[in-house]
Backbone atoms as SQL, in Angstrom:
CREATE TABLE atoms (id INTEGER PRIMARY KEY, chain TEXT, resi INTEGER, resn TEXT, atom TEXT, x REAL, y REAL, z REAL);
INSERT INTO atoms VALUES
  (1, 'A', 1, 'UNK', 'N', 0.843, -1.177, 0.000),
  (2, 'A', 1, 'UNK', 'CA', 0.000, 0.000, 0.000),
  (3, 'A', 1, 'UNK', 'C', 0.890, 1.243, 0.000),
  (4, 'A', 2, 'UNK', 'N', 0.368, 2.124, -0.885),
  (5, 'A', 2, 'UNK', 'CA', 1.483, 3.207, -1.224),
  (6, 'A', 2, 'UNK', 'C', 1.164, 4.618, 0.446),
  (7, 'A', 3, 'UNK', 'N', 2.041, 5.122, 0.594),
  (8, 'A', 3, 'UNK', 'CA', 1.760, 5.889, 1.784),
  (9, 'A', 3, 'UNK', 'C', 1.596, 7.877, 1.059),
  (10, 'A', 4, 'UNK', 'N', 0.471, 7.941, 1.628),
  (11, 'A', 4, 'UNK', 'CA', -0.136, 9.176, 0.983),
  (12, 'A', 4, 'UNK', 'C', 0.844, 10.358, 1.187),
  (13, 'A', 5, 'UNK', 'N', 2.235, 10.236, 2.174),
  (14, 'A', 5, 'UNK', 'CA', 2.387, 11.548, 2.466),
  (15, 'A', 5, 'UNK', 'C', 3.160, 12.046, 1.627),
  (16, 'A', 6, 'UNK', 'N', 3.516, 13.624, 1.186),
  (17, 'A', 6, 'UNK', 'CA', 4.589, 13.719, 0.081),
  (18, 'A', 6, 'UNK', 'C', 3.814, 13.724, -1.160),
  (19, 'A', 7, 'UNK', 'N', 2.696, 12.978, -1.496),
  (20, 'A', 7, 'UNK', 'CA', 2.035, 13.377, -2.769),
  (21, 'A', 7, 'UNK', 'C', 1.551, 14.991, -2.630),
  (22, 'A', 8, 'UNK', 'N', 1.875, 15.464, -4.371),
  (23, 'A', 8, 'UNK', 'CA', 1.928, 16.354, -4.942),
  (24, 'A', 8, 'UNK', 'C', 0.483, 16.621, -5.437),
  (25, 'A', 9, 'UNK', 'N', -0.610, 17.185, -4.901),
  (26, 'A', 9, 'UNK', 'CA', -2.080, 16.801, -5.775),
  (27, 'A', 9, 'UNK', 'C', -2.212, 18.371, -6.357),
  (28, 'A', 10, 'UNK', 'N', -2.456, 18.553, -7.872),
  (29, 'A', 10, 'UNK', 'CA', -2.700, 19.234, -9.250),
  (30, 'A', 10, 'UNK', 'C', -4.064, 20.076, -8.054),
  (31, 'A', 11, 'UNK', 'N', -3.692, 21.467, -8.583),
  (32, 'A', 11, 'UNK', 'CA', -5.105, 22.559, -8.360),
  (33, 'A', 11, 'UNK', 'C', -3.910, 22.873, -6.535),
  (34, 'A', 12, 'UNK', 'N', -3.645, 22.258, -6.188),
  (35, 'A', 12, 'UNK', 'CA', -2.895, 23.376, -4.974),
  (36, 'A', 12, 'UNK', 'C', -1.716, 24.091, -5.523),
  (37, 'A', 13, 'UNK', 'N', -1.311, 24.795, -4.234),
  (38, 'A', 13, 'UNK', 'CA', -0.128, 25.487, -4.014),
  (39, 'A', 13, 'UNK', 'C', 1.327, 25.067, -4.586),
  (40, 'A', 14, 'UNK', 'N', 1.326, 23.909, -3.884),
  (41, 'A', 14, 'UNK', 'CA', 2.394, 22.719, -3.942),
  (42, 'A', 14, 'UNK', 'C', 2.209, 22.241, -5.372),
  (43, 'A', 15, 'UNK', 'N', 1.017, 21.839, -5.566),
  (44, 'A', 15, 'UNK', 'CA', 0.898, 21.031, -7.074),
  (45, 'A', 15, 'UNK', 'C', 1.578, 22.392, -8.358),
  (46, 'A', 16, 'UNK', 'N', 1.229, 23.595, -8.172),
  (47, 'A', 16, 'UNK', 'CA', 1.512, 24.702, -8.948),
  (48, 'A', 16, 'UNK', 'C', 2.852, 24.976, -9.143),
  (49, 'A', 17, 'UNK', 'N', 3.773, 24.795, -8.120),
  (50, 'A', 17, 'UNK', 'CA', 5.314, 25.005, -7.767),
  (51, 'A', 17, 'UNK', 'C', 5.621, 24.183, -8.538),
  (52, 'A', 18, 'UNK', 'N', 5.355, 22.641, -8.057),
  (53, 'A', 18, 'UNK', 'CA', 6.123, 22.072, -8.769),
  (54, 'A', 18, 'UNK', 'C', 5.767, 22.156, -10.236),
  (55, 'A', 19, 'UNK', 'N', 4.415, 21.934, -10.702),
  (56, 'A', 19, 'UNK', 'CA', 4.547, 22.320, -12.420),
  (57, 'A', 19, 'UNK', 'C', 5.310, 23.422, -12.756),
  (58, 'A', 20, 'UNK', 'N', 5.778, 24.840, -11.872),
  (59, 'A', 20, 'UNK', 'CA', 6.241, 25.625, -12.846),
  (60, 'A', 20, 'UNK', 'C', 7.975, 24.932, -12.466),
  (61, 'A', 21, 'UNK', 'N', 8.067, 24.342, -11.482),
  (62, 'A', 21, 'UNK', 'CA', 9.756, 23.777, -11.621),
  (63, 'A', 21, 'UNK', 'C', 9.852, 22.953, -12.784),
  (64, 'A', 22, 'UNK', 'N', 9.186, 22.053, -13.145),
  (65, 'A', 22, 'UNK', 'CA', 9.057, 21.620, -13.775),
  (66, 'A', 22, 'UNK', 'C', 8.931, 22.248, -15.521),
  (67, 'A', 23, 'UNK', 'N', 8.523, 22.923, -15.416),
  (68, 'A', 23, 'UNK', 'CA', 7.845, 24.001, -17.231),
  (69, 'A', 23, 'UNK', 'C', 9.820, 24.615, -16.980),
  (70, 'A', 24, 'UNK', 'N', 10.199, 25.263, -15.980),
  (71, 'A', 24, 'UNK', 'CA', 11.636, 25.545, -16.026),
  (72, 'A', 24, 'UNK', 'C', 12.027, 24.842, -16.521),
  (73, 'A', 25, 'UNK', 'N', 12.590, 23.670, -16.330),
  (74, 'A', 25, 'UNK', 'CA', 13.690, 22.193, -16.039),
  (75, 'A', 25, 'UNK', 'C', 13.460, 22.530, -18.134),
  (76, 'A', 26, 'UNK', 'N', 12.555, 22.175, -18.254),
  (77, 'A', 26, 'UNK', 'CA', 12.250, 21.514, -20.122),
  (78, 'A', 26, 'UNK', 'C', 12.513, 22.384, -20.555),
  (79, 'A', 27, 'UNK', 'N', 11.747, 24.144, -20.342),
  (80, 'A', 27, 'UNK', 'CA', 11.697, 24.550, -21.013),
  (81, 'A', 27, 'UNK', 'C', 12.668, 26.142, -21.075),
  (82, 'A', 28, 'UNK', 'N', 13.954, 25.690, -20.228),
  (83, 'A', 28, 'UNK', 'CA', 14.781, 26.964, -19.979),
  (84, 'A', 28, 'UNK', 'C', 14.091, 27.699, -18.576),
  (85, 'A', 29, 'UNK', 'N', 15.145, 28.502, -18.104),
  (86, 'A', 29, 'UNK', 'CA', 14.626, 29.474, -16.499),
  (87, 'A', 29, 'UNK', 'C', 13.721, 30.424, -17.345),
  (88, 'A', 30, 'UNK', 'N', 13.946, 31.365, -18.843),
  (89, 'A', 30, 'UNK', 'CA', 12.788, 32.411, -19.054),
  (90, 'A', 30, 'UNK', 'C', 11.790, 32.156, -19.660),
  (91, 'A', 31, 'UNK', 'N', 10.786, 30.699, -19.356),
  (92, 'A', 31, 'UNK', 'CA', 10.134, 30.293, -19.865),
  (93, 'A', 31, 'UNK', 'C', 8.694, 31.281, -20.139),
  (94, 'A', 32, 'UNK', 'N', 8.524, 31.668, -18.592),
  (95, 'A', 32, 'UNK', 'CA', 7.319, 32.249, -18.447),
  (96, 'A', 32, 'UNK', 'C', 7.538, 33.655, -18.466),
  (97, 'A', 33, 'UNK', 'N', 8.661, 34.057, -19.242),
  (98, 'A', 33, 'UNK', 'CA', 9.048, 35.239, -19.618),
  (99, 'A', 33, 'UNK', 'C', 8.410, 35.527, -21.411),
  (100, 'A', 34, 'UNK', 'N', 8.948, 34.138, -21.296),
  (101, 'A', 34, 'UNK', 'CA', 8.371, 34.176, -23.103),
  (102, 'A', 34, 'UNK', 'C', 6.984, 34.141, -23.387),
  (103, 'A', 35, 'UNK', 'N', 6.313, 32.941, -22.488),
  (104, 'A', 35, 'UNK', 'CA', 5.100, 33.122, -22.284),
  (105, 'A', 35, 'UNK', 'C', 4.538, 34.666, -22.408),
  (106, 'A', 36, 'UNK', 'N', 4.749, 35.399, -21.563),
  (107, 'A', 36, 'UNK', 'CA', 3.924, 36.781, -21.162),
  (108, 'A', 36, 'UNK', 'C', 4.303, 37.668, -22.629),
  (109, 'A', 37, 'UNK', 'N', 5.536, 37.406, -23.137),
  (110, 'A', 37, 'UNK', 'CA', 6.130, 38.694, -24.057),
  (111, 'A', 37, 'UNK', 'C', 5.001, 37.864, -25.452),
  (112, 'A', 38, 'UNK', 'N', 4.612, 36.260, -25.671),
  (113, 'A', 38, 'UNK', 'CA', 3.887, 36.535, -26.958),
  (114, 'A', 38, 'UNK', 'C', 2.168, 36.791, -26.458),
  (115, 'A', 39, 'UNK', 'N', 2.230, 36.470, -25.440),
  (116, 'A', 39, 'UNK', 'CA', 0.639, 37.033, -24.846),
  (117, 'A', 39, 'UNK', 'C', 0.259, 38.718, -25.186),
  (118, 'A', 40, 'UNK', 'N', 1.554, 39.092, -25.301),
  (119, 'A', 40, 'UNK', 'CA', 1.860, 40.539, -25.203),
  (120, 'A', 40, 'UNK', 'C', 1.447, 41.169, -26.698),
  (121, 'A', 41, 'UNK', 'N', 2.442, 40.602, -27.494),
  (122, 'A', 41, 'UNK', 'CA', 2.443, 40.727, -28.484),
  (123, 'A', 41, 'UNK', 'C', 1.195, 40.380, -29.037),
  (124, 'A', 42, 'UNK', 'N', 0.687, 39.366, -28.826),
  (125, 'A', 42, 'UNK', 'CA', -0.641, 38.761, -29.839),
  (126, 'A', 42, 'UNK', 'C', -1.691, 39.744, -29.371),
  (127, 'A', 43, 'UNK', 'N', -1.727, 40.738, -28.157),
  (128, 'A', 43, 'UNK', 'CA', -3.106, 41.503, -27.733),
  (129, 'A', 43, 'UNK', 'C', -2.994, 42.446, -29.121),
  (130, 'A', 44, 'UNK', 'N', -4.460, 42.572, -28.846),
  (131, 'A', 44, 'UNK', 'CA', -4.614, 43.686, -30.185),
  (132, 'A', 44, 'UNK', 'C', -4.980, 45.117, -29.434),
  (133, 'A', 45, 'UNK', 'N', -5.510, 44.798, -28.171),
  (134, 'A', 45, 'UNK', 'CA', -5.972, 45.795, -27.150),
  (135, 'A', 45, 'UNK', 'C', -7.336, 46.074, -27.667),
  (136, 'A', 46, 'UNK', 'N', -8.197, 45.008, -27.807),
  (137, 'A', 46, 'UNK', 'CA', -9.776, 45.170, -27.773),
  (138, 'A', 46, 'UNK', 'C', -10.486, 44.640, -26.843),
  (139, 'A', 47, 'UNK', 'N', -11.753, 44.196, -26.384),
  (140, 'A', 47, 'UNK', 'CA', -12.463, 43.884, -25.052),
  (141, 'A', 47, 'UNK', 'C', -13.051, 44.990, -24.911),
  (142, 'A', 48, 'UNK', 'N', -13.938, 44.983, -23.993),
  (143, 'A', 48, 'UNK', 'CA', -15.138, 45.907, -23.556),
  (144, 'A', 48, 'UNK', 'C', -14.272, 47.051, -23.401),
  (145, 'A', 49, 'UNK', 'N', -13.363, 46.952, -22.422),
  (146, 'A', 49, 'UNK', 'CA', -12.743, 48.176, -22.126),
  (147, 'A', 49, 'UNK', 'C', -12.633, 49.166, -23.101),
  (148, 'A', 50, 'UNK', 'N', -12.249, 48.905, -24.297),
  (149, 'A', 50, 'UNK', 'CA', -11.875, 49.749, -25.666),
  (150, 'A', 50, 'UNK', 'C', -12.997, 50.548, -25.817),
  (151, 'A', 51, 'UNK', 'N', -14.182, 50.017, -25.633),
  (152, 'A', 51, 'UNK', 'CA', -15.769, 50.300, -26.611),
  (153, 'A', 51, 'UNK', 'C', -17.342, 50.191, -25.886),
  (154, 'A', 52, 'UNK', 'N', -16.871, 51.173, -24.730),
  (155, 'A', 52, 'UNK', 'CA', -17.957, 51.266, -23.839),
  (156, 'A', 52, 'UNK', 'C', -19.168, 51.103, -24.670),
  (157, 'A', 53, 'UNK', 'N', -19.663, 51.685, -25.588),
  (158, 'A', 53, 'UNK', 'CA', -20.834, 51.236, -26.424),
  (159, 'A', 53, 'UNK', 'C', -21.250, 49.880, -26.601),
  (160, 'A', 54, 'UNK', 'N', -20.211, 49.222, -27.498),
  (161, 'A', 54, 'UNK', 'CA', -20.281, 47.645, -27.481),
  (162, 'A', 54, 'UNK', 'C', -20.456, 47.172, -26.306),
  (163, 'A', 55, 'UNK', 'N', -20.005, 47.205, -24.875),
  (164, 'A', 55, 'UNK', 'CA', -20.116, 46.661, -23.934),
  (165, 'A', 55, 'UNK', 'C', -21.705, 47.458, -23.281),
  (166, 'A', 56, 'UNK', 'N', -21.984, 48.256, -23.552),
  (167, 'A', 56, 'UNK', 'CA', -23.502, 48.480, -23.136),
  (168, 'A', 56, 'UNK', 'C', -24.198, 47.692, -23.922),
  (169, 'A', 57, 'UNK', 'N', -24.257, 47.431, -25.233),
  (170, 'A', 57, 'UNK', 'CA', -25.147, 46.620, -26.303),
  (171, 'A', 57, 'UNK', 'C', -25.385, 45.510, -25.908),
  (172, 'A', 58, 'UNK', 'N', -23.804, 45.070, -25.233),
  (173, 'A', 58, 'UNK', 'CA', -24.274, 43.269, -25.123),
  (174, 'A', 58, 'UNK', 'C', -24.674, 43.349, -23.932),
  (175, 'A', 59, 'UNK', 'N', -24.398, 44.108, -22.844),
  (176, 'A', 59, 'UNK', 'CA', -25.406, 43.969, -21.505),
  (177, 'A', 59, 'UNK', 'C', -26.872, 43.665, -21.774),
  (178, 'A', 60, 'UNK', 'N', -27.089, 44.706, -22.626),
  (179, 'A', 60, 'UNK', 'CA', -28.553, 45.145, -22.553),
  (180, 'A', 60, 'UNK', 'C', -29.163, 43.718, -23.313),
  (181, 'A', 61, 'UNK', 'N', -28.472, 43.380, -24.288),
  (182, 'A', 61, 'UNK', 'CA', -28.964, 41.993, -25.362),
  (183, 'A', 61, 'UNK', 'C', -28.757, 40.431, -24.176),
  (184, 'A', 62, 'UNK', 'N', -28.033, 40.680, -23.448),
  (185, 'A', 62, 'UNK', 'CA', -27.565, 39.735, -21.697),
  (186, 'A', 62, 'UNK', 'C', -28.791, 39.858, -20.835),
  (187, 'A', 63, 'UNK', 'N', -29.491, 41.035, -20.851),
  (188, 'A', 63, 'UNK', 'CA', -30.007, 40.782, -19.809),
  (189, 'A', 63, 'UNK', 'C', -31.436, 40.832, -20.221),
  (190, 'A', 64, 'UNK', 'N', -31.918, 40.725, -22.135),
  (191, 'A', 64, 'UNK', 'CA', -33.458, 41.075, -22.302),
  (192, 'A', 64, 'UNK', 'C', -33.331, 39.166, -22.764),
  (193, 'A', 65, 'UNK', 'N', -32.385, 38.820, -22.547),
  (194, 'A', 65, 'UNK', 'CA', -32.337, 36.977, -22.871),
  (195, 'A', 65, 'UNK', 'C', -31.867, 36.374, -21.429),
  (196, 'A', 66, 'UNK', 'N', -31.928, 36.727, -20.315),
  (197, 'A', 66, 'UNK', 'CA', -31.797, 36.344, -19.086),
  (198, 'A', 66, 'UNK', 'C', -32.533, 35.107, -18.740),
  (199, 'A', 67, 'UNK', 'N', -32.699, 34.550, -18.429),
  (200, 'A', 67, 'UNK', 'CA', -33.731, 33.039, -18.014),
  (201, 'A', 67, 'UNK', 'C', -33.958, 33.054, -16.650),
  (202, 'A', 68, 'UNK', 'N', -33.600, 33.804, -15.839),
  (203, 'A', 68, 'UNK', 'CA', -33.653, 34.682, -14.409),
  (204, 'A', 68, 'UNK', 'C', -35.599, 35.425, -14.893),
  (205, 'A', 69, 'UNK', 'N', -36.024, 35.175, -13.732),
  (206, 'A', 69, 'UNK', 'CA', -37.317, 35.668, -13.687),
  (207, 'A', 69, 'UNK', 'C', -37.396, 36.838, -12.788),
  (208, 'A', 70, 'UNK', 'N', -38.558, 37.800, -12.761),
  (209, 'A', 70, 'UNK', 'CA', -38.131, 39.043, -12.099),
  (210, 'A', 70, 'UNK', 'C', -38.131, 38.936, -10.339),
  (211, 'A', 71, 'UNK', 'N', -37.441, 40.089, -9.621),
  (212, 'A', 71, 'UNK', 'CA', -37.579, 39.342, -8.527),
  (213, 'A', 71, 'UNK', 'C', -38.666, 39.435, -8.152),
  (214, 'A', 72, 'UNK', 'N', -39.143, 38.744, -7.207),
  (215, 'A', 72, 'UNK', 'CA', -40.659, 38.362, -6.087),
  (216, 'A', 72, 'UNK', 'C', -40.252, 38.414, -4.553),
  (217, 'A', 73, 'UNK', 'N', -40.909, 39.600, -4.180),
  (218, 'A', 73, 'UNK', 'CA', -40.872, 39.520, -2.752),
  (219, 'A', 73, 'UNK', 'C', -42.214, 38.890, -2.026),
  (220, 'A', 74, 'UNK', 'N', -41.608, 37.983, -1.029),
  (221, 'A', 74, 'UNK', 'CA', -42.867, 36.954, -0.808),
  (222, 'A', 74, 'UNK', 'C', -43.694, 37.869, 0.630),
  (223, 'A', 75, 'UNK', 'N', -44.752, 37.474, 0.731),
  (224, 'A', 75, 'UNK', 'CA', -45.269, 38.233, 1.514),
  (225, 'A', 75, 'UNK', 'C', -45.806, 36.967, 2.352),
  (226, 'A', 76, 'UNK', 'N', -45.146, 37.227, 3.768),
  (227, 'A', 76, 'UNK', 'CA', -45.419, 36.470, 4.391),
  (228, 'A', 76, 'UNK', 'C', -46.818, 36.095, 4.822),
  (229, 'A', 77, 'UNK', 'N', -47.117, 34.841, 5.268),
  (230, 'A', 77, 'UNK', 'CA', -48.569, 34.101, 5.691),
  (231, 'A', 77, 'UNK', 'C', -48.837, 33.969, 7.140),
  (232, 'A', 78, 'UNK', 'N', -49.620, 33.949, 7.453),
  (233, 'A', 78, 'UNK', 'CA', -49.960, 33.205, 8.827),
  (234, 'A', 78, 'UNK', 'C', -49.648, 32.149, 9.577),
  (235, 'A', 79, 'UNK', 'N', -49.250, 31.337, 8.455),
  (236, 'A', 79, 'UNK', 'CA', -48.281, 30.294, 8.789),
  (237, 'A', 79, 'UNK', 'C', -46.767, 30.291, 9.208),
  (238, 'A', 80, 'UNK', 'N', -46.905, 31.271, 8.347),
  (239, 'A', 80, 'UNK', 'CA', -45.265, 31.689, 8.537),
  (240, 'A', 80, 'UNK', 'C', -44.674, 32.322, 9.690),
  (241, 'A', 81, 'UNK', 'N', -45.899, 33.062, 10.391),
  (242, 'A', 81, 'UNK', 'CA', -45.768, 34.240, 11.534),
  (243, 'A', 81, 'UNK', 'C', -45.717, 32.766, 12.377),
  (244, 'A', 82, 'UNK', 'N', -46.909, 32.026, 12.489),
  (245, 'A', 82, 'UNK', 'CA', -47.384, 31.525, 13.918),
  (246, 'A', 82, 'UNK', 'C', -46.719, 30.027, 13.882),
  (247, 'A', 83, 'UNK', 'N', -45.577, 29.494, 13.182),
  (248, 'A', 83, 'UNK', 'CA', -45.080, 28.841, 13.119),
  (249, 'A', 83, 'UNK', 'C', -43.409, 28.556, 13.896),
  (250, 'A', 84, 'UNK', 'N', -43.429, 27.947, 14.855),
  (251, 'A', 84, 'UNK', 'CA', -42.377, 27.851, 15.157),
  (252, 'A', 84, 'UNK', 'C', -41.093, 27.191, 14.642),
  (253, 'A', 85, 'UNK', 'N', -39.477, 27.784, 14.789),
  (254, 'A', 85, 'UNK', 'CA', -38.702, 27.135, 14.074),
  (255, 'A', 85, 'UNK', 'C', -38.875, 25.917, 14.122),
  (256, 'A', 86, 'UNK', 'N', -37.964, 24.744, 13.181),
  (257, 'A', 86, 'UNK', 'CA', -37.903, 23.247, 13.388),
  (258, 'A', 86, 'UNK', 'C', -37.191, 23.248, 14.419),
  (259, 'A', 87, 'UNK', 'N', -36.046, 23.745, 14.787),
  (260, 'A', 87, 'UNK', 'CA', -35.043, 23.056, 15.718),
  (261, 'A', 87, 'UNK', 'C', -35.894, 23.414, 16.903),
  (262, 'A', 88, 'UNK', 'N', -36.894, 24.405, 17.411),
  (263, 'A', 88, 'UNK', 'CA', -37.641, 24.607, 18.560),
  (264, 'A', 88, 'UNK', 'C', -38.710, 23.093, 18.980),
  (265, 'A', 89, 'UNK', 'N', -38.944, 22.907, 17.837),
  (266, 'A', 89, 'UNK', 'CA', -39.884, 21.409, 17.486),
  (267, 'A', 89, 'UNK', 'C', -39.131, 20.890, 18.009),
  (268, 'A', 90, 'UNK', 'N', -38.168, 20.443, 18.147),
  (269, 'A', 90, 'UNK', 'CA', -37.197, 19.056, 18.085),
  (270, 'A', 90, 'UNK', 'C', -36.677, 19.360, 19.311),
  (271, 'A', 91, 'UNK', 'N', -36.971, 20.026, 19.909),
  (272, 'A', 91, 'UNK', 'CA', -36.518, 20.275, 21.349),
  (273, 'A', 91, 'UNK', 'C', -37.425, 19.970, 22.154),
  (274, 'A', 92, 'UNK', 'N', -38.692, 20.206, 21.536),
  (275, 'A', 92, 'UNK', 'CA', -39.641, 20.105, 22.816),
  (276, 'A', 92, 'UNK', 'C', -39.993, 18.171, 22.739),
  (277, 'A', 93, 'UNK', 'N', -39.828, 18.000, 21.491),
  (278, 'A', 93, 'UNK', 'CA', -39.398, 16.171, 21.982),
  (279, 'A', 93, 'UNK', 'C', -38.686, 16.072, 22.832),
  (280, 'A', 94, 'UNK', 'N', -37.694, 16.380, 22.623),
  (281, 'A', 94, 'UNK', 'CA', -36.584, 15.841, 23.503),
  (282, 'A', 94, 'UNK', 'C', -36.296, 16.598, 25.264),
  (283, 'A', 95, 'UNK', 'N', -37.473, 17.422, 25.361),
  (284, 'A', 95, 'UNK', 'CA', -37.977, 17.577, 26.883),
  (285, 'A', 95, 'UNK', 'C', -38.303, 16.171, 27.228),
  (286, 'A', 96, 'UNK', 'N', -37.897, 16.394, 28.472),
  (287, 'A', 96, 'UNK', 'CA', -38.679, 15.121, 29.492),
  (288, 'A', 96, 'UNK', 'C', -40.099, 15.979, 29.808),
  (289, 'A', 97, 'UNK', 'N', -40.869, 15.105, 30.431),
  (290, 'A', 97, 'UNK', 'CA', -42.150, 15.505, 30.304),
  (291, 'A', 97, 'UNK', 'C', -42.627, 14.390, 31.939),
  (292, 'A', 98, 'UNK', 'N', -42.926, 15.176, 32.364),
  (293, 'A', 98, 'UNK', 'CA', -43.549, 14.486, 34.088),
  (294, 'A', 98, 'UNK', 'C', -44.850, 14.402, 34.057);
């Protein structure tokens, strides 16, 4: 039986370190230097930010196709007032009773 301690598990801290020691080792120390400089290069610098207009258009086209219904405020019942919590229920079982 293999012993759990010392494993490396993917999505943590630890799991992250070691992939980027690792992306080093193969791929040179300025790996993630190169990374960022063609990320860099390939932006064109468009996204909402550029074109406040465009980004109002698609809100507005986002939110008249929403599948979200409007809100409803519930108005409470009589039941609702004169009803005691559950966990109050479950207490008065568990009174002793003389």
């Amino acid at each position: 039986m293999a012993r759990k301690i010392g494993i490396i598990i993917p999505g943590t801290r630890a799991g992250g370190l070691k992939a980027a020691k690792t992306n080093r080792l193969r791929h040179g120390k300025d790996f993630y230097v190169r990374v960022g400089k063609l990320g860099g290069e390939l932006s064109i610098g468009g996204g909402f930010a550029a074109n406040r207009e465009l980004a109002r258009e698609a809100g507005a086209k986002g939110g008249k196709i929403s599948r979200r219904g409007k809100a409803k405020t519930k108005q409470p019942t009589l039941d609702d007032i004169t009803n005691r919590p559950y966990w109050q229920s479950l207490l008065d079982k568990l009174t002793i009773r003389k």
